[in-house]
N, C-alpha and C positions, 0 to 999 in steps of 0.2 A: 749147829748153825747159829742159835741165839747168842753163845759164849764169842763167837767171832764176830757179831752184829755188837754185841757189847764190847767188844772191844776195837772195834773201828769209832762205835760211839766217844770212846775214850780218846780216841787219839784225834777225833774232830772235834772233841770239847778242850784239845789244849788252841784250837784254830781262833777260837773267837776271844779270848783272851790276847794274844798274838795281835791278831786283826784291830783290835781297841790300840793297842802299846803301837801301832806301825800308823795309826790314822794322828797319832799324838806327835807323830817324829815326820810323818810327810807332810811336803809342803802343797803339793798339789795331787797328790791320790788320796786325799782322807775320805773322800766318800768311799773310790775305791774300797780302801781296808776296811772300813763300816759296813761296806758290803759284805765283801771278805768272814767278817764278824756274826753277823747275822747270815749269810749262809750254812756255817758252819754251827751255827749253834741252831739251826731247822734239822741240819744234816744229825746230827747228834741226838736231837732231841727227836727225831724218828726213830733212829735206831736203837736209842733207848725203851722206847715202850714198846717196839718190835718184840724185843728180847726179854722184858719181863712178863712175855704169855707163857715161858717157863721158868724164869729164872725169879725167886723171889725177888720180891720191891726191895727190901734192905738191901741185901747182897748184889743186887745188880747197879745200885745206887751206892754204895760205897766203891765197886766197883769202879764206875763210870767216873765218878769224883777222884778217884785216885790217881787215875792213870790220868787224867784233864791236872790232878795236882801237882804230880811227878812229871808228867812231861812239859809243861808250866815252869817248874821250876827250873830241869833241864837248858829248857830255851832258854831262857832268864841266862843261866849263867855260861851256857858258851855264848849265846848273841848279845846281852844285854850285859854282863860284865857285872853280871849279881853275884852276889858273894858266895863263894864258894864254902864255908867254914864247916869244919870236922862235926857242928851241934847240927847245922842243915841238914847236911847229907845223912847222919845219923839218924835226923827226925825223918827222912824221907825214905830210910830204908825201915824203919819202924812202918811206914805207910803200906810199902811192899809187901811187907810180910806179913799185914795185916790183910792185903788183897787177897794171897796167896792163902792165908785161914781162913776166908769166907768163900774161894771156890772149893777149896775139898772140905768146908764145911758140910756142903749140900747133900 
């Protein structure tokens, strides 16, 4: 249950990055998205120390970062038209497989 709380964490810590970049591009929902922003970085940052009552502090935390880094990046480049390039995706699948060693690290 904690590894799934961590990883909703994850996927609500790519929200508030998001929600900053959409308050920057609208012309009349910026508070909206600032909401948006800070909702999701409460929703995340609960669900983070939910999940590390077993999962150690590193590993849940690199965790959490990761997937907020890679799904960050994702967004970026099919909505925002960020660069795609072979050294990015390279470094972001290094990031993966670094997740991926610190859950069967445990």
């Amino acid at each position: 249950m904690n590894w799934i709380a961590l990883i909703i964490a994850g996927i609500f810590e790519i929200g508030w990055p998001l929600g900053l970049k959409m308050s920057q591009q609208a012309t009349n929902n910026k508070l909206l998205w600032i909401l948006v922003a800070i909702v999701s970085m409460s929703i995340s940052g609960f669900l983070l120390w939910y999940a590390q009552r077993t999962i150690p502090i590193g590993t849940a935390y690199a965790v959490w970062t990761g997937i907020g880094a890679i799904g960050t990046l994702m967004v970026g480049i099919i909505f925002f038209d960020d660069s795609a390039s072979i050294i990015r995706l390279l470094a972001a699948l290094l990031i993966v497989l670094g997740i991926i060693g610190l859950k069967y690290a445990n």
